[in-house]
C-alpha positions as CSV (number, residue, x, y, z in Angstrom):
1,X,134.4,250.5,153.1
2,X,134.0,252.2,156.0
3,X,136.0,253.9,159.0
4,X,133.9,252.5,161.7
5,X,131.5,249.2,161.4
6,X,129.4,248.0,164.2
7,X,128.2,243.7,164.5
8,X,127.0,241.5,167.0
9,X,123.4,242.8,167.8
10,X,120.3,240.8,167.6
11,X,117.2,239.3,169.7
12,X,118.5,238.3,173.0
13,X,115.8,237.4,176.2
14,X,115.8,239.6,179.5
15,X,118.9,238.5,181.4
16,X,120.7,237.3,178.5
17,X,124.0,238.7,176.8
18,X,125.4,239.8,173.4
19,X,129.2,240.9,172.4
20,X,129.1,244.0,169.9
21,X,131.5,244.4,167.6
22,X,132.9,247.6,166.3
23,X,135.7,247.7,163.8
24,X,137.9,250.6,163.1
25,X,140.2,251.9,160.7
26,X,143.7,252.3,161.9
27,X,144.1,255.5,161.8
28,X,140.9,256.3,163.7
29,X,141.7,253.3,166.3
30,X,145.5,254.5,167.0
31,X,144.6,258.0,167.1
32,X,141.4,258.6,168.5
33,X,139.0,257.3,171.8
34,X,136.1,255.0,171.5
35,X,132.9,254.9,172.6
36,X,129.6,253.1,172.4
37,X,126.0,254.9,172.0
38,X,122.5,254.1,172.0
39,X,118.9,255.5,170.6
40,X,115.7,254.4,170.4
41,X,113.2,256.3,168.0
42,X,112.5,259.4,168.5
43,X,115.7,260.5,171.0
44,X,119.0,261.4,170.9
45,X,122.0,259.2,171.0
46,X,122.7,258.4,175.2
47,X,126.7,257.6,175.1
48,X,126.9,253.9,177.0
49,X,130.4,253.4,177.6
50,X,134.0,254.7,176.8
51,X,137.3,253.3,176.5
52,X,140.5,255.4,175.4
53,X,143.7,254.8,173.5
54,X,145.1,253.8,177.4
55,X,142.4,251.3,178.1
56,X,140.9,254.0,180.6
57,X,137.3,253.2,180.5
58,X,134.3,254.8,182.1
59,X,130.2,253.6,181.9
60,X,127.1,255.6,182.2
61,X,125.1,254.5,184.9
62,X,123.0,252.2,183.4
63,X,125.8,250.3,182.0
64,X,127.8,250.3,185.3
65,X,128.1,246.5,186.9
66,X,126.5,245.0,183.5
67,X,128.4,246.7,180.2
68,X,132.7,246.1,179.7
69,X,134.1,248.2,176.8
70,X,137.4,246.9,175.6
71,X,139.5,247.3,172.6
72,X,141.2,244.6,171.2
73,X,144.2,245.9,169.6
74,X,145.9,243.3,166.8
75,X,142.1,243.2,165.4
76,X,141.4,246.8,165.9
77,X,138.4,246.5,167.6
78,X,136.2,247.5,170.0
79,X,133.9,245.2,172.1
80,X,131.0,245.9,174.2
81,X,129.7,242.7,176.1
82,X,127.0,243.4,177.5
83,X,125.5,240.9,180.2
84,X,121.8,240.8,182.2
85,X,120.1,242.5,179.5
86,X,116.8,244.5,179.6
87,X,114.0,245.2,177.9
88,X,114.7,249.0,178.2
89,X,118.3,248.2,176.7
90,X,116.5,247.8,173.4
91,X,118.0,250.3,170.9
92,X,120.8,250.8,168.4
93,X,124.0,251.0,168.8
94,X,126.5,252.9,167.3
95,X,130.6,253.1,167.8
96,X,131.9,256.4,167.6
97,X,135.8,258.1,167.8
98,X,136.6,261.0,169.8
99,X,138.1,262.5,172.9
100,X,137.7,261.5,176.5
101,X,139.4,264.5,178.9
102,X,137.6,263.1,181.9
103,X,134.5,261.3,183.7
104,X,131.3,263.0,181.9
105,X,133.5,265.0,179.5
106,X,133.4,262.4,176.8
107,X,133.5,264.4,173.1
108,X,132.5,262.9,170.1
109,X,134.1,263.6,166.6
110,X,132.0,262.8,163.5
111,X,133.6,259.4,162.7
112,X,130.4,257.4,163.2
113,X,129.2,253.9,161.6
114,X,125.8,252.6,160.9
115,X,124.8,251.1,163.8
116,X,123.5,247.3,165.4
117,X,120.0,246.9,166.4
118,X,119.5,245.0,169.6
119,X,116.6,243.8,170.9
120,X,116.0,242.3,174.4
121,X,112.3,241.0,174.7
122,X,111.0,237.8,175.6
């Protein structure tokens, strides 16, 4: 079974929303911070969101206003609702571990899982 497991994607309409799901070992969950990425085909993974063993959380700018990352701590999980989705928000995502020292200094560690497809189109 794996470390790190991502749910919750699908076919959602422009506007609409979807919860992701990510869930973590606990020794990856209690140790490490969390963080959400993207990609599309043919790019590189864009980090999305970030939230750390404190609940300290920080957002790219396109996920600002519409993304909240939150862990969820008795389930050992971490959540990324995501709400007003758009078309260009079509990708997958991925949940990954590492270290956050600071806005835009986000470092991830190679604890990664498979990744959600989500698809926003009408």
């Amino acid at each position: 079974q794996g470390q790190i497991v991502e749910s919750g994607g699908g076919l959602v309409k422009p506007g609409g929303s979807l919860r992701l799901s990510c869930s973590v070992s606990a020794g990856i969950f209690n140790s490490y911070d969390m963080a959400w990425y993207r990609q599309t085909p043919g790019n590189e993974r864009e980090l999305v969101a970030v939230v750390t063993t404190g609940d300290r959380t920080d957002y790219t700018d396109s996920a600002k206003d519409r993304f909240t990352i939150f862990r969820h701590k008795p389930q050992m999980r971490v959540y990324l609702q995501m709400n007003d989705l758009k078309p260009e928000d079509t990708a997958v995502y991925f949940c990954n571990a590492g270290y956050f020292p600071g806005p835009g200094r986000y470092q991830s560690y190679d604890y990664w899982g498979r990744g959600t497809q989500v698809t926003v189109s009408s």
